[in-house]
C-alpha positions as CSV (number, residue, x, y, z in Angstrom):
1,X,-15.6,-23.7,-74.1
2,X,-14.4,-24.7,-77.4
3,X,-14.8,-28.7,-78.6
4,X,-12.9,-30.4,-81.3
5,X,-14.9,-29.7,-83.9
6,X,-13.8,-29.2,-87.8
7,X,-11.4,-32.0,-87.6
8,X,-11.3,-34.8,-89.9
9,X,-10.7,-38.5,-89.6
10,X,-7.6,-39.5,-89.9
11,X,-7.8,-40.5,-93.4
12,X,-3.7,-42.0,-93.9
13,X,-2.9,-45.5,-91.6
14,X,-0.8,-46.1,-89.6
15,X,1.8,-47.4,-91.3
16,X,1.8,-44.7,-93.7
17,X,2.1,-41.9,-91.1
18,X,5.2,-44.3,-89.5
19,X,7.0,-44.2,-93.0
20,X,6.6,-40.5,-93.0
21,X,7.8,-39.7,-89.6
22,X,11.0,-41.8,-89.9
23,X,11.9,-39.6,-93.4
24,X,10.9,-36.3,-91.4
25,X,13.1,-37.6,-88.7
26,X,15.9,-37.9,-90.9
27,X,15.5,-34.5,-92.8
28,X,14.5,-32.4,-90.4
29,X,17.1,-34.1,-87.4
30,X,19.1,-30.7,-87.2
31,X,16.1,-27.9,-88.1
32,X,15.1,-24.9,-86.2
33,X,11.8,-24.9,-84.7
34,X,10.1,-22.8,-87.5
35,X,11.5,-25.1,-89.9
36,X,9.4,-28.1,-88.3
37,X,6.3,-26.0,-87.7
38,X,6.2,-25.2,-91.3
39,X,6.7,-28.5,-92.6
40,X,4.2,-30.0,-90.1
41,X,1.3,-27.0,-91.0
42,X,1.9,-28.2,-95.0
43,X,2.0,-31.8,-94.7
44,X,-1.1,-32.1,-91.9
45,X,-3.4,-29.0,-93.5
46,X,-6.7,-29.5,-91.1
47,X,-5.3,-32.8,-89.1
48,X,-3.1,-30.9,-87.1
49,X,-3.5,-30.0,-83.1
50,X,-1.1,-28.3,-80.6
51,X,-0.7,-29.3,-76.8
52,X,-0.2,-26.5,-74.4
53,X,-0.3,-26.2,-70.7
54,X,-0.6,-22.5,-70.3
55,X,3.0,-21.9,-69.0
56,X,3.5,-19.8,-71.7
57,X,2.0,-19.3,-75.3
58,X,5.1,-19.8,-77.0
59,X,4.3,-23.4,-79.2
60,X,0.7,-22.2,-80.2
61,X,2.1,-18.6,-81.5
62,X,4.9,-20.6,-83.4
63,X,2.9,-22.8,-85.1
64,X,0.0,-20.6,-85.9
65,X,2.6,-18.6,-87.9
66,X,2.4,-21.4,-90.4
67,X,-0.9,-22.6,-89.5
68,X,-3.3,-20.2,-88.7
69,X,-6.5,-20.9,-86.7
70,X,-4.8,-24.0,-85.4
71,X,-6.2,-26.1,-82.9
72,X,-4.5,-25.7,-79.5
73,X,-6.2,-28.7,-77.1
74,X,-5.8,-27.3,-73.0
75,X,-6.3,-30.4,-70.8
76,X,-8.9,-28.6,-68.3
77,X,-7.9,-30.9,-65.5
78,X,-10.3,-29.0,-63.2
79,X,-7.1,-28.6,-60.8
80,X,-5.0,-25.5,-62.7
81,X,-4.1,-21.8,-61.0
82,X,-5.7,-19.2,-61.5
83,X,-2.9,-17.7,-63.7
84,X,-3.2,-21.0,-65.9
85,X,-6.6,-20.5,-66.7
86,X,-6.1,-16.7,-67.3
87,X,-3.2,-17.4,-69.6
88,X,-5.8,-19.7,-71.2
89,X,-8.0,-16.9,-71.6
90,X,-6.4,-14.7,-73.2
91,X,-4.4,-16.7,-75.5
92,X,-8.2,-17.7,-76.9
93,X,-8.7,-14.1,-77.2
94,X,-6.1,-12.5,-78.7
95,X,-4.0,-15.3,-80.9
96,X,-4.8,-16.8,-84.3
97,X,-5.8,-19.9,-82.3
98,X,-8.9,-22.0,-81.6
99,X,-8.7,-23.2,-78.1
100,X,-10.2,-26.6,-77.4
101,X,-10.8,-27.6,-73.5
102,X,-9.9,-31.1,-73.7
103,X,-12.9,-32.4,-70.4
104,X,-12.1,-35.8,-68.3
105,X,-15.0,-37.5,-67.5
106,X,-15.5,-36.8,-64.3
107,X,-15.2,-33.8,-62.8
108,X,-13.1,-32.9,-59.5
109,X,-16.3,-33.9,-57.5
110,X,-17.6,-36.8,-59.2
111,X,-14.0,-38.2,-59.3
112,X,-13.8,-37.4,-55.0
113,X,-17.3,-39.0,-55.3
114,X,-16.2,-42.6,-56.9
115,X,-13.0,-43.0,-56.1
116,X,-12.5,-40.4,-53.0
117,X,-11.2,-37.1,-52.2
118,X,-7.5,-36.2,-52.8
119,X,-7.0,-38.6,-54.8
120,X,-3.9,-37.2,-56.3
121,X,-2.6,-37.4,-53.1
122,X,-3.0,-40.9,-52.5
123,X,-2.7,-42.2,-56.3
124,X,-1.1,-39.3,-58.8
125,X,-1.0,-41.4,-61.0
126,X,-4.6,-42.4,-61.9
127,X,-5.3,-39.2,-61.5
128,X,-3.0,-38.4,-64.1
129,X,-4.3,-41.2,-65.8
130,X,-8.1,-40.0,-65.6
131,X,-7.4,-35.9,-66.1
132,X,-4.7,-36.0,-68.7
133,X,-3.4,-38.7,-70.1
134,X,-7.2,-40.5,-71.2
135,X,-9.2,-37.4,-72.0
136,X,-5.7,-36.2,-74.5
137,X,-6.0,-39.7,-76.2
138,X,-9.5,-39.5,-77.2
139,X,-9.1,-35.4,-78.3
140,X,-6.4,-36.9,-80.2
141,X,-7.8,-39.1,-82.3
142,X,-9.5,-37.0,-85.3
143,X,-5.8,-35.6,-86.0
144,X,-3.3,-36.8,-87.8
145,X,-0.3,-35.0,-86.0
146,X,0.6,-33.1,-82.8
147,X,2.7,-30.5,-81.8
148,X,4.1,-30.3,-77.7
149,X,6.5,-28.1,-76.1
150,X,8.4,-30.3,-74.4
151,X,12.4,-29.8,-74.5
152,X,15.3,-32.0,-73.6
153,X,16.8,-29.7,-70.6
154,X,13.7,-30.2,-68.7
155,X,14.7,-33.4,-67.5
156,X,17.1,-36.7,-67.7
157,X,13.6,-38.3,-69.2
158,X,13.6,-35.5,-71.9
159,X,17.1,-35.6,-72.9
160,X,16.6,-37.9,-76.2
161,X,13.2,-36.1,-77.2
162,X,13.6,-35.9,-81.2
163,X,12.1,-32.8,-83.2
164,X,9.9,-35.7,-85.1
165,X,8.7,-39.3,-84.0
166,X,5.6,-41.5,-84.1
167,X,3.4,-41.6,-81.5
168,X,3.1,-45.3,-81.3
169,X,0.5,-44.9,-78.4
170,X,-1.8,-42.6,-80.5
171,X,-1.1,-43.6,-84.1
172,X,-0.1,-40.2,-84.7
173,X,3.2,-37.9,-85.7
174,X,4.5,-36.2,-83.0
175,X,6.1,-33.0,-83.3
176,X,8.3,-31.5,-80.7
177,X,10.2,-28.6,-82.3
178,X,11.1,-26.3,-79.3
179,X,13.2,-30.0,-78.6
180,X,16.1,-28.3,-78.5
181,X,15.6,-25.2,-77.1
182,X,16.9,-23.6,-73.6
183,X,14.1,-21.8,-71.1
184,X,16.4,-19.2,-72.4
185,X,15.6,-19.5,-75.7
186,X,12.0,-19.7,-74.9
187,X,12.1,-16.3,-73.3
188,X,14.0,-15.2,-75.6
189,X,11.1,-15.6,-78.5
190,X,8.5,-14.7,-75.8
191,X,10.4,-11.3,-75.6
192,X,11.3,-10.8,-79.3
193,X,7.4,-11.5,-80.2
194,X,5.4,-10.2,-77.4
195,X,3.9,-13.4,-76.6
196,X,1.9,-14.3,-73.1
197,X,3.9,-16.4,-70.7
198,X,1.9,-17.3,-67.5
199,X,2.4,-15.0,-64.5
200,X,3.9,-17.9,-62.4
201,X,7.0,-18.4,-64.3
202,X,8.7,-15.2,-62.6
203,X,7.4,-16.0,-59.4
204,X,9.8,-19.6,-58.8
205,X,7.4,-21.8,-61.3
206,X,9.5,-23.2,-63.7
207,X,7.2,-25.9,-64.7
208,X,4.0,-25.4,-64.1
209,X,1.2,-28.5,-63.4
210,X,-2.4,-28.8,-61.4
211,X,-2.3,-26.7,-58.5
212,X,-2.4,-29.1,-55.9
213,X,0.5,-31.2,-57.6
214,X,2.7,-28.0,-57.8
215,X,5.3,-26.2,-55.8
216,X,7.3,-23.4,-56.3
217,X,11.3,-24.6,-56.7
218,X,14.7,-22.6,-55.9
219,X,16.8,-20.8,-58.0
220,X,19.0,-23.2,-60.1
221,X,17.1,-26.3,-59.0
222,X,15.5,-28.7,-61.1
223,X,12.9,-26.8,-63.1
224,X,10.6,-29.9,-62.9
225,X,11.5,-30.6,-59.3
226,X,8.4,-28.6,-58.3
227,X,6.1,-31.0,-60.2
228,X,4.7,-34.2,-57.6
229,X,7.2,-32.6,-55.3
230,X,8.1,-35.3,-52.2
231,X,6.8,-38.4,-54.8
232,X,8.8,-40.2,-57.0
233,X,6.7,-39.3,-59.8
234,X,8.4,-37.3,-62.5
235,X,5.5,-37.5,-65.5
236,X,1.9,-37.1,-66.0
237,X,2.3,-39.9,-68.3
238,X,1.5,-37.9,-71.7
239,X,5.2,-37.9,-73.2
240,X,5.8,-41.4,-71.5
C-alpha cells in the first residue's frame, strides 16, 4: 500500500488558486483533454493528484503523459470487486503512476461494529460519507489540484461539469478534462493506447462502484442506473 507521501503543502491560498481557476476556465473552456492535462501537470509541478475508481485506467495514463510519476489516490472503500482491485493492481505495476490507497477510518468491520452491519443498506449515504467522501478530503489536502474522470453524459447531474473549476469544498482546482468525452471516446483512447479498462465494463458495468452498491444495468439504459440501484441515491457525494 502506497501513502501520500512526497506531497507538499499547499503553499498558494485560496483565493489565489480561485483567481487562477476562473482564467483557466475561460482559456481552456473549449480544449481537448490533453490540452488540460498539460496545462494542469505545468502549473501544479508536485501538488498535483488524480482520482480513479479502477473502471478503467484511462485519466491516470493521460495525465501521466504530462506528468509522470503522478499521484493517482484509489479510495480503498474495503467494499470493491475483485476486478476493481485487480485493475488497481496492475495499473501500480505497469504505468508511470504512484498509486496511493486513500484508508477510511474504520474498516468494514469496525464500521459493522459501531454503527452496525450493512450499513450501506440502511444509510448509503454515511457510508458514502465515511468510505469516500471524508477519507478523499483529508488525502486531498497536501495538493494543490485534482484531476477526476467524470464526464457530462453520465448523468443529468454531470451535464454542466466544466473542464476547470474550484473546488470550493477542498480549496483546491479541479480538473475534469475527459468532461466532454463519450464512453465512446473513452474506449476509443483505451484502444488506440493499450490502456487497462476493468474486466466489468464488457460484462453490463457501465459504472462501476463498491460491490454491494452495484448492479449490472441493460443495454442502452442509464449507465449510472446500476449504482444504489432501487435508492434514490444518485452520488457518492465526491462531485456533489
Amino acid at each position: 500500500m502506497s501513502t501520500p507521501t512526497g506531497t507538499t503543502p499547499t503553499t498558494r491560498p485560496a483565493g489565489e488558486l480561485r483567481a487562477l481557476a476562473a482564467a483557466a476556465a475561460d482559456r481552456l473552456a473549449g480544449a481537448g483533454a490533453d490540452e488540460v492535462a498539460a496545462w494542469a501537470a505545468a502549473e501544479f509541478r508536485g501538488r498535483l493528484a488524480v482520482a480513479c475508481s479502477m473502471a478503467d485506467a484511462v485519466l491516470p495514463h493521460l495525465v501521466a503523459r504530462h506528468a509522470p510519476g503522478v499521484d493517482v489516490l484509489f479510495l480503498d472503500t474495503g467494499y470493491h470487486f475483485a476486478e476493481t482491485r485487480g485493475t488497481r493492481d496492475a495499473v501500480a505495476a505497469t504505468m508511470d503512476v504512484r498509486v496511493v490507497d486513500v484508508l477510511p477510518r474504520l474498516t468494514v468491520a469496525a464500521q459493522d461494529e459501531e454503527h452496525g452491519a450493512r450499513l450501506h443498506e440502511r444509510d448509503p449515504a454515511a457510508c458514502c460519507r465515511m468510505r469516500k467522501v471524508e477519507p478523499l478530503a483529508a488525502a486531498l489536502a497536501g495538493y494543490e489540484a485534482w484531476v477526476t474522470g467524470v464526464r457530462r453524459d453520465e448523468a443529468p447531474t454531470r451535464a454542466g461539469t466544466p473542464l476547470v473549476q474550484f473546488d470550493e469544498r477542498h480549496g483546491l482546482v479541479k480538473l475534469n478534462p475527459l468532461a466532454a468525452w463519450s464512453a465512446d471516446d473513452l474506449q476509443r483512447y483505451a484502444d488506440d493506447h493499450g490502456v487497462l479498462v476493468n474486466p466489468l465494463l464488457s460484462q453490463g458495468y457501465p459504472s462501476i462502484g463498491c460491490a454491494p452498491c452495484t448492479r449490472p444495468v441493460a443495454a442502452g439504459a442509464d449507465p449510472r442506473s446500476g449504482r444504489w440501484a432501487g435508492s434514490a441515491k444518485t452520488e457518492c457525494g465526491i462531485h456533489l
